[in-house]
N, C-alpha and C positions, 0 to 999 in steps of 0.2 A: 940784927934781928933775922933769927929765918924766916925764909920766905915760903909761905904754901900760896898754892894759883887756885883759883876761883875761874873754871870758866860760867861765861854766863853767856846763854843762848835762848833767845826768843823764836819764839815759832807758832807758824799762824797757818792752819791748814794745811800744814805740808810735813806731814809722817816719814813719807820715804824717807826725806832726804834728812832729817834726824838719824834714821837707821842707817846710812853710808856715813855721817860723820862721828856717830859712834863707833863704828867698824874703823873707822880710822885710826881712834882713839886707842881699839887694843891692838895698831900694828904699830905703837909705839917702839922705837927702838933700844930708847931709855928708860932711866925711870925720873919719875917725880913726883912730891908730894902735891895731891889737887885734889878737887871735886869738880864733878861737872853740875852746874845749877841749869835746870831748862825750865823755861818760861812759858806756858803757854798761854796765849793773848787772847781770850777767849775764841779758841778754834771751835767750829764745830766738829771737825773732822780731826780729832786727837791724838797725840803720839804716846798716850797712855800705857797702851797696850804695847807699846814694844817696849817700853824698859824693863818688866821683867825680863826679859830676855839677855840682859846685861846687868846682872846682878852682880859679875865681877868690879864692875866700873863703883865709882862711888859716886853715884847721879843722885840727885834729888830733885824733887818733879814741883812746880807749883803751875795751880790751873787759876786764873786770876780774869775779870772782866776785859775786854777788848780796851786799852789806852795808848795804844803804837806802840812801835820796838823800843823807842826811846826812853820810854818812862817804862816798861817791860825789862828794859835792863837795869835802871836804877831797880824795882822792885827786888830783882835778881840779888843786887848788890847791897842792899841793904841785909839781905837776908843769908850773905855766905857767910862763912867759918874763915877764910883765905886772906889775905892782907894784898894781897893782889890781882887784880882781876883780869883776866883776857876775857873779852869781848869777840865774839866769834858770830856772823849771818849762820843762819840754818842749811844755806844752800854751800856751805864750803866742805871741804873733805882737807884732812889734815898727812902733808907726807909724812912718810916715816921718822924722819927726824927733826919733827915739831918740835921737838921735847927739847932736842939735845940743842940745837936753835937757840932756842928762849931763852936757857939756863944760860948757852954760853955768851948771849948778846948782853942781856942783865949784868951780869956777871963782869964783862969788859971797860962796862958803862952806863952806869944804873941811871934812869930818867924814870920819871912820874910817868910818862904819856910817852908811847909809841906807838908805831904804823910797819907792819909788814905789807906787803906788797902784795897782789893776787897772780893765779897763773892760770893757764887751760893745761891741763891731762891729757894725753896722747890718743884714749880714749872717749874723750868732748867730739861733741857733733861738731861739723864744719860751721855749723850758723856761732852753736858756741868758741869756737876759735876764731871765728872772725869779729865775732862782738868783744871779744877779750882785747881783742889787737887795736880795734876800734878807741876799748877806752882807755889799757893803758899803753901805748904806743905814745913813745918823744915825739912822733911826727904828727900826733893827732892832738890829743887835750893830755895827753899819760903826766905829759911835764910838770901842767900846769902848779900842782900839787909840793910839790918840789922835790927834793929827793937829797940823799947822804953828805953833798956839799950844802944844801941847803936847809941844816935844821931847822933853824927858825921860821923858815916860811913855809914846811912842811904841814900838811891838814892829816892826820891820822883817819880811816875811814875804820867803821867800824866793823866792817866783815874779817877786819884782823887790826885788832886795837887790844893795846895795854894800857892800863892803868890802876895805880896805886891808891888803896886804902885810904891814903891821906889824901891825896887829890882829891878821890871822889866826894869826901868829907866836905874839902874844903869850899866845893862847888858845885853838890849838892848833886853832881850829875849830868844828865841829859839834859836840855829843856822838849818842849809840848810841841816844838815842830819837826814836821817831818816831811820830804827828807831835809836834810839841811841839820840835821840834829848833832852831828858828830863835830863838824868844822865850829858851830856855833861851841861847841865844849872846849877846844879846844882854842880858839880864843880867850876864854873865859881864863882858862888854865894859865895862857900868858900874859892876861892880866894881872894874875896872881904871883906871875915872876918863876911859875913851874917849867920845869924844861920837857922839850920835845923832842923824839928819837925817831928815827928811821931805820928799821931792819929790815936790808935786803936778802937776807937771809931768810930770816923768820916768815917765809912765805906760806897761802894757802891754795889748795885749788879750788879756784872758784866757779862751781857749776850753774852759772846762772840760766834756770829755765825759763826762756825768752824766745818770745817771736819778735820781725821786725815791727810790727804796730806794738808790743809792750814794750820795747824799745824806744821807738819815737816816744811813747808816753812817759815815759823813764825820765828818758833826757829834757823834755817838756819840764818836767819836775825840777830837776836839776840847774836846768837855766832860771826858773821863777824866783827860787829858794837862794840862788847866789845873790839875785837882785837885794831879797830883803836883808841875807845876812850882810851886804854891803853899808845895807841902808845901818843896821846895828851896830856893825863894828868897821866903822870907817877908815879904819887904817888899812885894811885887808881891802881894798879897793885898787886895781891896778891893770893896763889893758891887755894884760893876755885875758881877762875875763872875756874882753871884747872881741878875741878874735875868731868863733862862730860866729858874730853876727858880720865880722868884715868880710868873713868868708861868703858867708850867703850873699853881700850886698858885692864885690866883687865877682861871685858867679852870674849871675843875673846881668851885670854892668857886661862881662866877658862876651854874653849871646849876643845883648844886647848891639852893642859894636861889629858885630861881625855882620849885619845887615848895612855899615856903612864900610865896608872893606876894612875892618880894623883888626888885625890878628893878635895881637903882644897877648892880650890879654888871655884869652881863648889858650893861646899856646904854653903861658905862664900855669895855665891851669891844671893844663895837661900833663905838663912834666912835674907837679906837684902829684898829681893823678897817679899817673906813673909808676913816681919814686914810692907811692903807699904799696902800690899793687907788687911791685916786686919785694920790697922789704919784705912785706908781709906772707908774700910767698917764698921765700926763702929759709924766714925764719919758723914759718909753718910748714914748708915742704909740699907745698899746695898749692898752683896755679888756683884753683878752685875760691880756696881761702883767700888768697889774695884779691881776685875780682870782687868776692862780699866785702871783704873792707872797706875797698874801693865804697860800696854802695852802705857799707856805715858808714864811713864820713860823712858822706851828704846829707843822711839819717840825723846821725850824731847833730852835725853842725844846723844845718836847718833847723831840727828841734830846739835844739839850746839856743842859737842864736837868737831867734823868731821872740823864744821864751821870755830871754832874757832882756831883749830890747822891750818889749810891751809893759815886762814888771818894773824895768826901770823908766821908764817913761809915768807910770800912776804913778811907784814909790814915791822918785824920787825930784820928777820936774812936776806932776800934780798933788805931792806931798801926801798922798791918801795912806792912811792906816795900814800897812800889811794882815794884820788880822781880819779885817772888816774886808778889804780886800779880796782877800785870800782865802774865807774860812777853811775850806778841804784842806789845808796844807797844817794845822793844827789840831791837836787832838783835846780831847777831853778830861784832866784825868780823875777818873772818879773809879776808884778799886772796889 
Protein backbone atom coordinates (compact mmCIF):
# COMPACT_ATOMS: atom_id res chain seq x y z
CA UNK A 1 0.00 0.00 0.00
CA UNK A 2 1.33 3.56 -0.42
CA UNK A 3 1.84 5.51 2.12
CA UNK A 4 0.59 9.28 2.42
CA UNK A 5 1.51 11.08 6.10
CA UNK A 6 -1.04 12.76 7.95
CA UNK A 7 0.77 15.20 10.18
CA UNK A 8 -1.52 16.10 13.04
CA UNK A 9 -0.57 19.04 15.29
CA UNK A 10 -2.57 20.54 18.22
CA UNK A 11 -2.09 23.96 19.28
CA UNK A 12 -3.35 25.88 22.20
CA UNK A 13 -2.46 29.55 22.15
CA UNK A 14 0.63 29.61 20.75
CA UNK A 15 0.63 30.98 16.84
CA UNK A 16 4.17 31.83 16.60
CA UNK A 17 5.43 28.74 17.11
CA UNK A 18 2.95 27.08 14.25
CA UNK A 19 4.51 29.74 11.93
CA UNK A 20 8.35 28.37 12.67
CA UNK A 21 7.18 24.72 12.14
CA UNK A 22 5.47 25.56 9.08
CA UNK A 23 8.56 27.38 7.86
CA UNK A 24 10.15 24.22 8.55
CA UNK A 25 8.05 22.29 6.60
CA UNK A 26 8.97 24.19 3.20
CA UNK A 27 12.71 23.86 3.89
CA UNK A 28 12.10 20.25 3.29
CA UNK A 29 14.76 18.72 1.40
CA UNK A 30 12.72 16.05 -0.13
CA UNK A 31 9.53 15.42 -1.24
CA UNK A 32 6.56 13.51 0.02
CA UNK A 33 3.17 12.72 -0.19
CA UNK A 34 1.21 14.50 3.29
CA UNK A 35 -1.08 17.03 4.58
CA UNK A 36 -0.45 18.82 7.50
CA UNK A 37 -3.80 18.64 9.75
CA UNK A 38 -3.72 21.50 12.71
CA UNK A 39 -5.84 21.34 15.60
CA UNK A 40 -6.75 24.13 17.42
CA UNK A 41 -7.85 23.22 21.13
CA UNK A 42 -10.03 25.92 21.72
CA UNK A 43 -7.30 28.74 21.65
CA UNK A 44 -8.37 32.02 22.16
CA UNK A 45 -5.40 33.54 20.73
CA UNK A 46 -5.56 31.62 16.94
CA UNK A 47 -3.25 30.60 14.37
CA UNK A 48 -5.85 31.18 11.79
CA UNK A 49 -4.53 33.86 10.45
CA UNK A 50 -1.24 32.70 9.44
CA UNK A 51 -2.16 29.89 7.27
CA UNK A 52 -3.12 31.78 4.48
CA UNK A 53 -0.02 32.53 4.32
CA UNK A 54 1.08 28.99 3.36
CA UNK A 55 -1.14 28.11 0.87
CA UNK A 56 1.48 26.13 -0.75
CA UNK A 57 1.53 23.61 2.22
CA UNK A 58 -1.51 21.36 2.01
CA UNK A 59 -2.81 22.29 5.72
CA UNK A 60 -6.12 21.92 6.75
CA UNK A 61 -7.25 23.91 9.77
CA UNK A 62 -9.96 22.67 12.32
CA UNK A 63 -11.01 25.03 15.41
CA UNK A 64 -12.65 22.61 17.85
CA UNK A 65 -13.75 23.13 21.76
CA UNK A 66 -10.70 22.90 24.47
CA UNK A 67 -10.40 18.75 25.34
CA UNK A 68 -6.33 18.39 25.74
CA UNK A 69 -3.84 17.44 22.96
CA UNK A 70 -4.69 13.90 23.42
CA UNK A 71 -8.12 13.75 22.24
CA UNK A 72 -7.13 17.05 19.84
CA UNK A 73 -4.97 14.48 18.17
CA UNK A 74 -7.32 11.79 17.84
CA UNK A 75 -9.93 14.37 16.43
CA UNK A 76 -7.01 15.22 14.02
CA UNK A 77 -6.78 11.57 13.12
CA UNK A 78 -9.99 10.84 12.64
CA UNK A 79 -10.40 13.43 10.24
CA UNK A 80 -7.03 12.86 7.79
CA UNK A 81 -7.06 11.59 4.24
CA UNK A 82 -3.27 9.83 5.20
CA UNK A 83 -2.93 6.05 6.40
CA UNK A 84 -0.25 7.28 8.59
CA UNK A 85 0.07 9.76 10.99
CA UNK A 86 3.05 11.61 12.51
CA UNK A 87 2.13 13.32 15.49
CA UNK A 88 4.23 16.30 15.97
CA UNK A 89 4.00 19.35 19.70
CA UNK A 90 3.46 22.80 18.17
CA UNK A 91 6.66 23.76 19.87
CA UNK A 92 8.99 21.59 17.41
CA UNK A 93 10.66 22.80 14.26
CA UNK A 94 11.50 20.12 11.70
CA UNK A 95 15.31 19.78 10.17
CA UNK A 96 15.69 19.64 6.75
CA UNK A 97 15.69 16.21 6.19
CA UNK A 98 12.51 15.17 8.17
CA UNK A 99 11.26 14.00 5.14
CA UNK A 100 13.99 12.08 3.77
CA UNK A 101 14.44 10.51 7.60
CA UNK A 102 11.00 9.01 7.88
CA UNK A 103 10.61 7.68 4.39
CA UNK A 104 14.03 6.07 4.86
CA UNK A 105 13.34 4.67 8.55
CA UNK A 106 9.74 3.28 7.44
CA UNK A 107 11.05 2.04 4.46
CA UNK A 108 14.13 -0.15 6.43
CA UNK A 109 11.57 -1.43 8.97
CA UNK A 110 8.02 -0.64 8.97
CA UNK A 111 6.36 -0.52 12.74
CA UNK A 112 2.88 0.70 13.65
CA UNK A 113 4.28 3.06 16.41
CA UNK A 114 7.50 5.02 16.61
CA UNK A 115 9.60 7.64 18.51
CA UNK A 116 12.08 9.99 17.13
CA UNK A 117 14.10 11.60 19.63
CA UNK A 118 14.19 15.55 20.24
CA UNK A 119 17.29 18.08 20.03
CA UNK A 120 18.18 21.82 20.96
CA UNK A 121 19.20 24.17 17.76
CA UNK A 122 22.40 26.08 17.96
CA UNK A 123 20.20 28.94 18.05
CA UNK A 124 17.94 27.68 21.49
CA UNK A 125 18.43 29.86 24.53
CA UNK A 126 21.02 28.50 27.05
CA UNK A 127 17.93 27.74 29.63
CA UNK A 128 16.60 25.93 26.50
CA UNK A 129 19.80 23.93 26.02
CA UNK A 130 20.07 23.11 29.37
CA UNK A 131 16.47 21.86 29.92
CA UNK A 132 17.11 19.61 26.76
CA UNK A 133 20.24 18.07 28.34
CA UNK A 134 18.26 17.87 31.59
CA UNK A 135 15.66 15.67 30.05
CA UNK A 136 17.15 13.83 27.39
CA UNK A 137 20.58 13.07 28.82
CA UNK A 138 21.58 8.95 29.65
CA UNK A 139 22.93 10.62 32.64
CA UNK A 140 19.75 12.17 33.80
CA UNK A 141 16.18 10.36 33.07
CA UNK A 142 17.00 10.60 28.91
CA UNK A 143 17.46 6.58 29.49
CA UNK A 144 14.76 5.96 31.05
CA UNK A 145 12.53 5.52 27.94
CA UNK A 146 14.71 3.16 26.33
CA UNK A 147 16.26 3.52 23.13
CA UNK A 148 17.35 1.40 19.55
CA UNK A 149 18.52 -1.75 21.59
CA UNK A 150 15.57 -1.54 23.48
CA UNK A 151 12.42 -1.65 21.31
CA UNK A 152 10.19 -3.18 23.39
CA UNK A 153 10.64 -1.05 26.29
CA UNK A 154 10.81 2.11 24.34
CA UNK A 155 7.68 4.85 25.21
CA UNK A 156 7.19 6.97 21.94
CA UNK A 157 6.60 10.56 23.20
CA UNK A 158 4.37 12.44 21.23
CA UNK A 159 6.32 15.64 20.22
CA UNK A 160 7.66 13.19 17.54
CA UNK A 161 5.49 10.16 17.27
CA UNK A 162 4.23 7.74 14.38
CA UNK A 163 1.60 5.96 13.89
CA UNK A 164 -0.40 3.84 11.55
CA UNK A 165 -4.03 4.02 10.44
CA UNK A 166 -4.55 0.73 11.67
CA UNK A 167 -3.07 1.18 14.99
CA UNK A 168 -4.95 4.13 15.67
CA UNK A 169 -8.08 2.15 14.58
CA UNK A 170 -7.33 -0.45 16.59
CA UNK A 171 -6.99 1.60 19.77
CA UNK A 172 -9.03 4.23 19.30
CA UNK A 173 -6.11 6.49 20.14
CA UNK A 174 -5.19 8.74 23.03
CA UNK A 175 -6.91 8.41 26.18
CA UNK A 176 -8.35 11.66 28.48
CA UNK A 177 -5.15 11.94 30.53
CA UNK A 178 -2.81 14.15 30.35
CA UNK A 179 0.27 14.22 30.52
CA UNK A 180 0.74 10.56 30.56
CA UNK A 181 -1.26 10.19 27.37
CA UNK A 182 1.23 8.95 24.95
CA UNK A 183 3.04 6.12 27.18
CA UNK A 184 -0.61 5.12 28.21
CA UNK A 185 -1.05 4.48 24.00
CA UNK A 186 1.55 2.86 23.69
CA UNK A 187 1.05 0.27 26.14
CA UNK A 188 -2.30 -0.21 24.92
CA UNK A 189 -0.64 -0.76 21.33
CA UNK A 190 1.55 -3.77 23.05
CA UNK A 191 -1.20 -5.21 24.19
CA UNK A 192 -2.44 -5.55 20.92
CA UNK A 193 0.83 -7.39 20.07
CA UNK A 194 1.77 -3.91 17.72
CA UNK A 195 5.25 -3.25 17.42
CA UNK A 196 7.46 -0.41 18.60
CA UNK A 197 10.23 1.67 16.85
CA UNK A 198 12.79 4.03 17.70
CA UNK A 199 14.23 6.52 15.20
CA UNK A 200 17.30 8.08 15.91
CA UNK A 201 17.44 9.64 13.06
CA UNK A 202 13.93 10.90 12.55
CA UNK A 203 14.70 13.71 15.03
CA UNK A 204 13.00 17.12 15.81
CA UNK A 205 14.05 20.36 17.29
CA UNK A 206 12.46 20.88 20.28
CA UNK A 207 11.91 24.58 21.31
CA UNK A 208 10.27 24.25 24.41
CA UNK A 209 9.27 27.62 25.89
CA UNK A 210 9.99 27.17 29.60
CA UNK A 211 11.07 28.82 32.67
CA UNK A 212 12.56 27.01 35.46
CA UNK A 213 9.16 27.16 37.68
CA UNK A 214 7.19 25.75 34.39
CA UNK A 215 9.66 23.42 34.56
CA UNK A 216 9.31 22.16 38.06
CA UNK A 217 5.52 22.22 37.10
CA UNK A 218 6.29 20.17 34.15
CA UNK A 219 8.08 17.39 35.78
CA UNK A 220 5.56 17.70 38.93
CA UNK A 221 3.16 16.30 36.12
CA UNK A 222 5.43 13.89 34.91
CA UNK A 223 6.18 12.13 38.06
CA UNK A 224 2.24 12.08 39.22
CA UNK A 225 1.08 10.60 35.91
CA UNK A 226 3.90 7.69 35.92
CA UNK A 227 2.49 6.78 39.23
CA UNK A 228 -0.96 6.22 37.85
CA UNK A 229 0.02 4.85 34.62
CA UNK A 230 1.87 2.28 36.78
CA UNK A 231 -1.13 1.83 38.72
CA UNK A 232 -2.94 0.74 34.99
CA UNK A 233 -0.54 -1.13 33.32
CA UNK A 234 1.45 -3.00 35.88
CA UNK A 235 3.96 -4.56 33.84
CA UNK A 236 5.57 -1.19 32.98
CA UNK A 237 6.50 -0.86 36.63
CA UNK A 238 10.35 -0.96 37.30
CA UNK A 239 12.94 1.12 39.51
CA UNK A 240 14.56 3.38 37.37
CA UNK A 241 11.05 5.10 37.85
CA UNK A 242 12.36 5.37 41.39
CA UNK A 243 15.52 6.91 40.88
CA UNK A 244 14.47 10.76 41.35
CA UNK A 245 12.95 10.00 44.26
CA UNK A 246 16.32 7.95 45.55
CA UNK A 247 18.08 10.87 44.35
CA UNK A 248 16.26 13.41 46.36
CA UNK A 249 16.24 10.98 49.45
CA UNK A 250 20.09 10.33 49.06
CA UNK A 251 20.78 14.29 48.59
CA UNK A 252 19.13 15.18 51.72
CA UNK A 253 20.75 11.94 53.68
CA UNK A 254 24.38 13.42 51.79
CA UNK A 255 23.89 17.06 54.05
CA UNK A 256 22.45 15.43 56.39
CA UNK A 257 25.80 13.34 57.45
CA UNK A 258 28.18 15.73 56.95
CA UNK A 259 27.17 17.39 60.35
CA UNK A 260 28.36 14.13 61.86
CA UNK A 261 31.71 14.09 59.83
CA UNK A 262 30.60 11.84 57.20
CA UNK A 263 31.85 12.66 53.68
CA UNK A 264 31.24 9.27 51.12
CA UNK A 265 28.16 10.49 50.47
CA UNK A 266 28.49 14.36 49.90
CA UNK A 267 31.42 13.51 47.65
CA UNK A 268 29.48 10.64 45.75
CA UNK A 269 27.27 13.39 44.97
CA UNK A 270 29.52 15.68 43.71
CA UNK A 271 31.35 13.63 41.18
CA UNK A 272 27.82 12.61 39.89
CA UNK A 273 27.45 16.68 39.97
CA UNK A 274 30.43 16.92 38.24
CA UNK A 275 30.30 14.28 35.46
CA UNK A 276 26.61 16.27 34.47
CA UNK A 277 28.39 19.66 34.41
CA UNK A 278 31.11 18.79 32.18
CA UNK A 279 29.22 16.32 29.78
CA UNK A 280 26.86 18.83 29.26
CA UNK A 281 29.30 21.47 28.72
CA UNK A 282 31.04 19.79 26.27
CA UNK A 283 28.54 18.64 24.40
CA UNK A 284 26.94 22.18 24.49
CA UNK A 285 30.09 23.94 24.24
CA UNK A 286 29.15 25.92 27.27
CA UNK A 287 30.55 26.09 30.60
CA UNK A 288 27.28 28.17 31.13
CA UNK A 289 25.03 25.26 29.92
CA UNK A 290 26.58 23.09 31.81
CA UNK A 291 26.19 24.77 35.46
CA UNK A 292 22.05 25.11 34.50
CA UNK A 293 21.98 21.39 34.07
CA UNK A 294 23.71 20.96 36.92
CA UNK A 295 20.67 23.02 38.59
CA UNK A 296 18.01 20.98 36.28
CA UNK A 297 18.76 17.86 37.80
CA UNK A 298 17.85 18.98 41.05
CA UNK A 299 14.76 20.72 39.42
CA UNK A 300 14.05 17.64 37.32
CA UNK A 301 14.65 15.05 40.15
CA UNK A 302 13.13 16.84 43.14
CA UNK A 303 9.96 17.48 41.05
CA UNK A 304 9.59 14.08 39.80
CA UNK A 305 10.79 12.39 42.67
CA UNK A 306 8.57 14.44 45.33
CA UNK A 307 5.81 13.75 42.59
CA UNK A 308 6.01 10.68 42.20
CA UNK A 309 6.58 9.23 45.61
CA UNK A 310 3.12 11.08 47.11
CA UNK A 311 1.02 9.72 43.87
CA UNK A 312 2.26 6.49 44.57
CA UNK A 313 1.73 6.49 48.06
CA UNK A 314 -2.57 7.48 47.72
CA UNK A 315 -2.58 5.22 44.20
CA UNK A 316 -1.18 2.53 45.17
CA UNK A 317 -0.63 1.71 49.26
CA UNK A 318 -4.02 4.04 50.03
CA UNK A 319 -5.69 2.44 46.82
CA UNK A 320 -7.51 5.76 45.97
CA UNK A 321 -9.03 6.36 42.55
CA UNK A 322 -6.60 8.28 40.26
CA UNK A 323 -9.43 10.08 38.75
CA UNK A 324 -11.01 11.31 41.97
CA UNK A 325 -7.60 11.83 43.02
CA UNK A 326 -6.23 13.54 40.50
CA UNK A 327 -9.02 15.44 38.52
CA UNK A 328 -6.65 18.24 36.79
CA UNK A 329 -4.72 15.50 35.25
CA UNK A 330 -7.94 14.52 32.91
CA UNK A 331 -9.69 16.17 30.54
CA UNK A 332 -13.20 16.32 29.42
CA UNK A 333 -14.13 15.16 26.19
CA UNK A 334 -17.00 17.04 24.97
CA UNK A 335 -16.29 18.39 21.16
Amino acid sequence: MKRKYSFIIPVYNRPDEIKELLESFRQQQSSLEYEIIIVEDGSTRTAEHLISNYNQLPITYFYKNNTGPGDSRNYGMQRATGNYFIILDSDCILPPTYFQKLQQFLEDSFFHCFGGPDAARSDFSTLQKAINYTMTSFLTTGGIRGNKNQIQKYEPRSFNMGLSQEAFEATQGFGDIHPGEDPDLVQRLLKKNYTIGYAPEVYVYHKRRISWKQFYTQVKKFGTVRAILNRWHPNTRKLTFWFPTIFLIFSILSVLLLFFNIYILALLLAIYLLVIGIDSSVKNQSIVIGFLSILGVFIQFYGYGLAFFNAYLKIHLLNQDPRKRFPSYFFNKKI
